[in-house]
N, CA, C and O atoms as CSV, one atom per row, in Angstrom:
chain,resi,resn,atom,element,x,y,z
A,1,UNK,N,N,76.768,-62.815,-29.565
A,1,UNK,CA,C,75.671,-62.026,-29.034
A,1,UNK,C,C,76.061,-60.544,-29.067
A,1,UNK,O,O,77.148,-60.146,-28.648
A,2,UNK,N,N,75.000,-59.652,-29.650
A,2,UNK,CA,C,75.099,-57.831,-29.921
A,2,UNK,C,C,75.162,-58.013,-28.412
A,2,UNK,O,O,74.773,-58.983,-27.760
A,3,UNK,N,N,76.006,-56.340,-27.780
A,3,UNK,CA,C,76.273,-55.928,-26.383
A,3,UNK,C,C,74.816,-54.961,-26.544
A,3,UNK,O,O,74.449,-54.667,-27.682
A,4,UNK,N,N,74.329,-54.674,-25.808
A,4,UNK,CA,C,73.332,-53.710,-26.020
A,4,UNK,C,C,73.784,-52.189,-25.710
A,4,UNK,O,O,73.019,-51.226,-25.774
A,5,UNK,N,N,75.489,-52.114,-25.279
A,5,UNK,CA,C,75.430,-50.702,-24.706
A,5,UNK,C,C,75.294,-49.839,-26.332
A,5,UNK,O,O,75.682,-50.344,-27.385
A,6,UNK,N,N,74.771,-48.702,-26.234
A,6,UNK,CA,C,74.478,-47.836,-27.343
A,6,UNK,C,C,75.734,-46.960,-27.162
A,6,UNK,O,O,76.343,-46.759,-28.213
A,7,UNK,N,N,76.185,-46.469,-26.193
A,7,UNK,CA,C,77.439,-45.408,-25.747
A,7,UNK,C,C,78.022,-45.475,-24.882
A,7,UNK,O,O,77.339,-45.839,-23.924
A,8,UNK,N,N,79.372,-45.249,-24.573
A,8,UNK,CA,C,80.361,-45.247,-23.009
A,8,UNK,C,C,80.120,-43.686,-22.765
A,8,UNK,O,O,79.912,-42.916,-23.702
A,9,UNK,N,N,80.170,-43.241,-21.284
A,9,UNK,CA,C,80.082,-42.149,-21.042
A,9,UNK,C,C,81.469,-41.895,-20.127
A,9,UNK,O,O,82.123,-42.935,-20.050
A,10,UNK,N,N,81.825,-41.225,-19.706
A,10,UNK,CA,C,83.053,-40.907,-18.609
A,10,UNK,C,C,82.655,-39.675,-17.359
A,10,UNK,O,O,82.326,-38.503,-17.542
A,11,UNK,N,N,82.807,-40.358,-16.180
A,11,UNK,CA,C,82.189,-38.991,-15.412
A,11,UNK,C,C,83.371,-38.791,-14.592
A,11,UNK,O,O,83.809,-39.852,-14.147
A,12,UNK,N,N,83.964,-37.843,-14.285
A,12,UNK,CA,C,85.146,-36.808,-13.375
A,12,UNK,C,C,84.198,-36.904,-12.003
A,12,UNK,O,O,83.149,-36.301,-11.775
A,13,UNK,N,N,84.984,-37.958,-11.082
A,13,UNK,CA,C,84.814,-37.266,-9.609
A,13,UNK,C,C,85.751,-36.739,-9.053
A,13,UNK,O,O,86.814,-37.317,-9.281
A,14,UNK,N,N,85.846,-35.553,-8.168
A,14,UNK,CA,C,86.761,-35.445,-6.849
A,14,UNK,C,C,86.587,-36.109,-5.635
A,14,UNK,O,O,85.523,-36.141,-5.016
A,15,UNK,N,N,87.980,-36.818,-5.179
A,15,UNK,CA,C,87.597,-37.193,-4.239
A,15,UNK,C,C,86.098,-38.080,-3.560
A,15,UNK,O,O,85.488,-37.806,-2.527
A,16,UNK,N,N,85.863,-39.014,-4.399
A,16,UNK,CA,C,84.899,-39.824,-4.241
A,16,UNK,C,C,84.989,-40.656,-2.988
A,16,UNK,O,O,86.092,-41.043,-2.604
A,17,UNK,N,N,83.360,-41.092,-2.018
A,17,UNK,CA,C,83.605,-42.033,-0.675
A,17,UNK,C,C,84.219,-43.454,-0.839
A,17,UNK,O,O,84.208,-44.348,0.006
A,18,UNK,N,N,84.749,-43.490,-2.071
A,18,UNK,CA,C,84.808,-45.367,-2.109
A,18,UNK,C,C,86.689,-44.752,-2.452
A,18,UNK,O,O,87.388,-45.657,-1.998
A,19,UNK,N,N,87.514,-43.763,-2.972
A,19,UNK,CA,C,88.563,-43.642,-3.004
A,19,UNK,C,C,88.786,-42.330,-2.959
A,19,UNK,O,O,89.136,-41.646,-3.920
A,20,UNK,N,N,88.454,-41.691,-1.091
A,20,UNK,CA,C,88.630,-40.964,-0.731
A,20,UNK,C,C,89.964,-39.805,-0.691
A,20,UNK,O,O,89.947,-38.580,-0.574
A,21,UNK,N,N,91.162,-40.839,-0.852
A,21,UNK,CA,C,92.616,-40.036,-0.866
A,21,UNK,C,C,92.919,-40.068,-1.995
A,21,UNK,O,O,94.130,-40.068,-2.221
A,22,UNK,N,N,92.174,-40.100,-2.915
A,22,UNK,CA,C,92.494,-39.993,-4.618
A,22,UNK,C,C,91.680,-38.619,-4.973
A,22,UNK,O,O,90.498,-38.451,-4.669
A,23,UNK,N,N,92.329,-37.852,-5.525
A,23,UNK,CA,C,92.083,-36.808,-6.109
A,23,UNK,C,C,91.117,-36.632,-7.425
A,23,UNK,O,O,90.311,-35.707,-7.524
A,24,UNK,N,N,91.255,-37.368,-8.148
A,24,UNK,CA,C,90.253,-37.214,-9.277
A,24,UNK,C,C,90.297,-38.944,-9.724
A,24,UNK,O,O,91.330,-39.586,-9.912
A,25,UNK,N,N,88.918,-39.457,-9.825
A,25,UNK,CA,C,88.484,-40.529,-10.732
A,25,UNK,C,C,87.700,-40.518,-11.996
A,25,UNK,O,O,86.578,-40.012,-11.982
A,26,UNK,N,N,87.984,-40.817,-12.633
A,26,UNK,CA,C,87.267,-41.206,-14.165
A,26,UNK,C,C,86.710,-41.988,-14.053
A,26,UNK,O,O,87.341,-42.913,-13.541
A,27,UNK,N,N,85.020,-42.362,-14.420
A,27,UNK,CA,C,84.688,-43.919,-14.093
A,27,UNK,C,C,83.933,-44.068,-15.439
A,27,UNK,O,O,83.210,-43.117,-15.736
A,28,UNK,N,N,84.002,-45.383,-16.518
A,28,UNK,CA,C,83.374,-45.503,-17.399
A,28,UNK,C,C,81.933,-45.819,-16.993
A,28,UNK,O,O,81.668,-45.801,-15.791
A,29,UNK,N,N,80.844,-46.145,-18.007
A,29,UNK,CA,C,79.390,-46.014,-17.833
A,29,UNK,C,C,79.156,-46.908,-19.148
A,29,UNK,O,O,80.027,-46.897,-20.018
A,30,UNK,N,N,78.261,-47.506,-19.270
A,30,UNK,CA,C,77.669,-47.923,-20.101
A,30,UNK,C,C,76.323,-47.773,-20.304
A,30,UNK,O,O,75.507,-48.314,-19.558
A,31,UNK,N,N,75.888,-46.829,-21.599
A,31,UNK,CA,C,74.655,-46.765,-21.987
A,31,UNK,C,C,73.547,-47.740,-22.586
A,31,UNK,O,O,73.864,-48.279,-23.646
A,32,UNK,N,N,72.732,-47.938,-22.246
A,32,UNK,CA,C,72.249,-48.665,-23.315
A,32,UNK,C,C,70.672,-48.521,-23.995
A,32,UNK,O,O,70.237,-47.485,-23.492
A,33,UNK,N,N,69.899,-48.935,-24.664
A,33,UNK,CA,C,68.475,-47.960,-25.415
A,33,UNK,C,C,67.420,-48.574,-23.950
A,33,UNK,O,O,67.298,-49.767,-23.671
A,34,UNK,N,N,66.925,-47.710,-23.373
A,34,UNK,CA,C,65.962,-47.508,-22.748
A,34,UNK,C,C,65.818,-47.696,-21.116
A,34,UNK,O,O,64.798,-47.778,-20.431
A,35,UNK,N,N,67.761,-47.750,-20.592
A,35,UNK,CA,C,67.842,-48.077,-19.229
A,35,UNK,C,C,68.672,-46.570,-19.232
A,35,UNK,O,O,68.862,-45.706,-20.088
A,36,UNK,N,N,69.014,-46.727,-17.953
A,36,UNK,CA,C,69.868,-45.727,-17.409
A,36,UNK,C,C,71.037,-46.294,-17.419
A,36,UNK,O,O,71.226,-47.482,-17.683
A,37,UNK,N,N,72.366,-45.023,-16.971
A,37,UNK,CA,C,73.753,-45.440,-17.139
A,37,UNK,C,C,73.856,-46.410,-15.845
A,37,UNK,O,O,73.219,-46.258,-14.803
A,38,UNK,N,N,74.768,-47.416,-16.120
A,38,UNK,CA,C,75.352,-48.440,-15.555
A,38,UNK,C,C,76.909,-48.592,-15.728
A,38,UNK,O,O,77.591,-49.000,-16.667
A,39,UNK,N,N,77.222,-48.108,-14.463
A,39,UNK,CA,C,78.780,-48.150,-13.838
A,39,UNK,C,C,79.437,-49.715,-14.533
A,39,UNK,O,O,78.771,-50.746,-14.618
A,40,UNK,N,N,80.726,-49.580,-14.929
A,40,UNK,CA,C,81.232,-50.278,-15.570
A,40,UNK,C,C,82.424,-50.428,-13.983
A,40,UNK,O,O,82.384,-49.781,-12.936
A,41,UNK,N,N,83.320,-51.475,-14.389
A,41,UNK,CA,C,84.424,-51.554,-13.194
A,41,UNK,C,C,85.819,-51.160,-13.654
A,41,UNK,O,O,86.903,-51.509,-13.187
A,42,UNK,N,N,85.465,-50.120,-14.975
A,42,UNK,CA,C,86.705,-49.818,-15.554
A,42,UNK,C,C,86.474,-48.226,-14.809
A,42,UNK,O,O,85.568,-47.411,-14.630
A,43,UNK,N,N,87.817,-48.384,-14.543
A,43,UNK,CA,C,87.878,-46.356,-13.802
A,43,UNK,C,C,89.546,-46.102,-13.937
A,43,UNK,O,O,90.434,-46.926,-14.155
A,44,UNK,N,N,89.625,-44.663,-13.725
A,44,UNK,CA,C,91.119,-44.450,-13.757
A,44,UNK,C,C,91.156,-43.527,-12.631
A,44,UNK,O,O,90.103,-43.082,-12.175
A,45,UNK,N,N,92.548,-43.134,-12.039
A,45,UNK,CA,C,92.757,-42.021,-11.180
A,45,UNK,C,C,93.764,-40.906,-11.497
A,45,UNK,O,O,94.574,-40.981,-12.422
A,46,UNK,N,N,93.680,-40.151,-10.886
A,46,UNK,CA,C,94.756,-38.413,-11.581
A,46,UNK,C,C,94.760,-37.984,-10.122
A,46,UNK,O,O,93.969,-38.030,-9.180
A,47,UNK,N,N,96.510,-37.366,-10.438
A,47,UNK,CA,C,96.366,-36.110,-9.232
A,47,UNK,C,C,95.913,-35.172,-9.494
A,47,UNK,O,O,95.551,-34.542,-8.501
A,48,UNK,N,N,95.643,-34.499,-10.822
A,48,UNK,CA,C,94.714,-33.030,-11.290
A,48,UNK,C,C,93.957,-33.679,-12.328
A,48,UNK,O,O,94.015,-34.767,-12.902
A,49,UNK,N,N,93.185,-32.594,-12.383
A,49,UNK,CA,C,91.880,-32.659,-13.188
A,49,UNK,C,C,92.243,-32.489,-14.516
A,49,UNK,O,O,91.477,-33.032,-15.313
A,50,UNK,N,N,93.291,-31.829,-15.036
A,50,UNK,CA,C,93.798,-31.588,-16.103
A,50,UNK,C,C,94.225,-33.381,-16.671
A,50,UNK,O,O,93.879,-33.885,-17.739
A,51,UNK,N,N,94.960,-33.964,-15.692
A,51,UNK,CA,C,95.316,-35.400,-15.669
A,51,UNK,C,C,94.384,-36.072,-15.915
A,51,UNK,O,O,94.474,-36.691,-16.975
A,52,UNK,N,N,93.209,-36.249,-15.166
A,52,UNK,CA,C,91.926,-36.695,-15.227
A,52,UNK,C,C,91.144,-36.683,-16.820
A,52,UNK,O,O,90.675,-37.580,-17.521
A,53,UNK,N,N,91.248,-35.475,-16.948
A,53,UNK,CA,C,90.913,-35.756,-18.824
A,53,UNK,C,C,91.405,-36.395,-19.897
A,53,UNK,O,O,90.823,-36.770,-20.915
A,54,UNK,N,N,92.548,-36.488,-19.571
A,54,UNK,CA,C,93.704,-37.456,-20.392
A,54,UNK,C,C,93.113,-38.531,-20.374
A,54,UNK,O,O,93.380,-39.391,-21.214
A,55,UNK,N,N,92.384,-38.680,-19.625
A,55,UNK,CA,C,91.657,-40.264,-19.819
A,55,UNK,C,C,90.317,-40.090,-20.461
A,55,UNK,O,O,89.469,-40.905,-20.097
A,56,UNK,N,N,90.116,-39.598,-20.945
A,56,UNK,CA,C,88.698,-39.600,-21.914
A,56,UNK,C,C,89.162,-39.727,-23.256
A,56,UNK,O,O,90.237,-39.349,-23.722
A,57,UNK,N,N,88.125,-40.362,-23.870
A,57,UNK,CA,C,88.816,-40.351,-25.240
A,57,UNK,C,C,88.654,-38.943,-25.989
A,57,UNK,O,O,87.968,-37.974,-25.666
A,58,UNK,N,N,89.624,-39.160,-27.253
A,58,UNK,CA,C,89.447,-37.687,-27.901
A,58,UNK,C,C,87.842,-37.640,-28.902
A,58,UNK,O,O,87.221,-38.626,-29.299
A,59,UNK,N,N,87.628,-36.771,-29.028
A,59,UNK,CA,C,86.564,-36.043,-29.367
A,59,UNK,C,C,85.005,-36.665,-28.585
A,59,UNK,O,O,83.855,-36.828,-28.992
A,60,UNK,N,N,85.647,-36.861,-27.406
A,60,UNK,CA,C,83.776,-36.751,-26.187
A,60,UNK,C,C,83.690,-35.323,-26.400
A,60,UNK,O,O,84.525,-34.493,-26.761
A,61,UNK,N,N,82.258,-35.235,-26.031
A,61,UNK,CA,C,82.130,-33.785,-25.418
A,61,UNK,C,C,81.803,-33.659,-23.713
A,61,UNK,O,O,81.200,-34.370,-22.908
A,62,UNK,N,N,82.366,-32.666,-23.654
A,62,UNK,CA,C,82.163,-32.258,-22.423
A,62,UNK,C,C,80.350,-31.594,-21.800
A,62,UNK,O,O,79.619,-30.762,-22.336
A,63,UNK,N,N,80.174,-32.293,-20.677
A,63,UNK,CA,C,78.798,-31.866,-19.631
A,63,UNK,C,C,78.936,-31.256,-18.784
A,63,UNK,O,O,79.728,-31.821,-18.030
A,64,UNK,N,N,78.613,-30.339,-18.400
A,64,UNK,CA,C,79.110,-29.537,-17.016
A,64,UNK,C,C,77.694,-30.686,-15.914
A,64,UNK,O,O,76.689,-31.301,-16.270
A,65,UNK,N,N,78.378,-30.471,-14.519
A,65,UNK,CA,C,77.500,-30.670,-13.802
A,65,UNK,C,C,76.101,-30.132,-13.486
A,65,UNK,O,O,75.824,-28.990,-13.122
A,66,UNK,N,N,75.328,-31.089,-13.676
A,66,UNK,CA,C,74.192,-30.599,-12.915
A,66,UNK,C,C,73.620,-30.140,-11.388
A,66,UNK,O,O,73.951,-30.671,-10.327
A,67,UNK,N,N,73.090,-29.509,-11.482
A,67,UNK,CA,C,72.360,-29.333,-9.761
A,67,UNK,C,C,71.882,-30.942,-9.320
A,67,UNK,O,O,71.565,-31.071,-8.137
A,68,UNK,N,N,71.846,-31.572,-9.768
A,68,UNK,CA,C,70.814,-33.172,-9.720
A,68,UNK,C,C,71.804,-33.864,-9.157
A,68,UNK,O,O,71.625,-34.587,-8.177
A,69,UNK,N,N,73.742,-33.580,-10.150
A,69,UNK,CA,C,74.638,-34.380,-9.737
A,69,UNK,C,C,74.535,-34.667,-7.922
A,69,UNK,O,O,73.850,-34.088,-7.078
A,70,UNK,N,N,75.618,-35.911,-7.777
A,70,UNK,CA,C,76.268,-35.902,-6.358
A,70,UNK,C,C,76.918,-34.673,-6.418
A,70,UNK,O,O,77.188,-34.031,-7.432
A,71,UNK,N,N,77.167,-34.372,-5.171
A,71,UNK,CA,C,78.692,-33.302,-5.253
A,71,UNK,C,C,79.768,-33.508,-5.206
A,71,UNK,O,O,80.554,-32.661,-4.781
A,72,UNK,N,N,80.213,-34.894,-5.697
A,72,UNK,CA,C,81.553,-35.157,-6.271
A,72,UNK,C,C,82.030,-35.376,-7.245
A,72,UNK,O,O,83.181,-35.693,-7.544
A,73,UNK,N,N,80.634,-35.123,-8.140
A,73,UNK,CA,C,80.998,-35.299,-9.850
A,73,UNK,C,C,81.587,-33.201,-10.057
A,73,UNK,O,O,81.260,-32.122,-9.563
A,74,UNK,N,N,82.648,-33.764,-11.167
A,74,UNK,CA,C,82.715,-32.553,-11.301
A,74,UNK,C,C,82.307,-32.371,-12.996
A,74,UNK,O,O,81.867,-31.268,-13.323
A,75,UNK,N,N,82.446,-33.404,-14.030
A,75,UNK,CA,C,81.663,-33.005,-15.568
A,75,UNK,C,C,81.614,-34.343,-15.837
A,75,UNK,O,O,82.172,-35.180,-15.127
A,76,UNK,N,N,81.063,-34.565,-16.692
A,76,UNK,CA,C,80.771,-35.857,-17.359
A,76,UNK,C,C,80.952,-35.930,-19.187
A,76,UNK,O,O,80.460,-34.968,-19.776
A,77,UNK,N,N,81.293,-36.479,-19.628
A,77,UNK,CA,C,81.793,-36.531,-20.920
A,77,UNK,C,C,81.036,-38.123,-21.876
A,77,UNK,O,O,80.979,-39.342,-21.716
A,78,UNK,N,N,80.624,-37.172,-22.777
A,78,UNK,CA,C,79.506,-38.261,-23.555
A,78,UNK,C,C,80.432,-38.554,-25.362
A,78,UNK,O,O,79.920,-39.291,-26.206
């Protein structure tokens, strides 16, 4: 059976409510044609944000946050 996701996305939180004493999380996403992103249970953690990117793959691009975001996303990477 085809997966239907179309793209993985990666979003940078600080300090998120579900792993509050963690400094930066990466959480994967799964896209797919005509839903919205859906949280995957794959995530990583960093003590800096610099660390935090190391976990994206190479050549995403980078999203700056939106006004729309939570305020614990800090970019999102497509």
């Amino acid at each position: 059976m085809m997966s239907d996701t179309v793209l993985e996305t990666f979003t940078i939180y600080a300090h998120p409510a579900d792993l509050p004493t963690v400094p930066y999380v990466v959480r994967m996403f799964d896209v797919g044609r005509g839903r919205e992103p859906i949280a995957t249970d794959i995530y990583w953690t960093a003590q800096t944000l610099r660390l935090a990117r190391m976990w994206v793959p190479m050549g995403a691009v980078r999203l700056d946050r939106s006004p729309e975001d939570h305020p614990t996303v800090v970019e999102s990477w497509i």
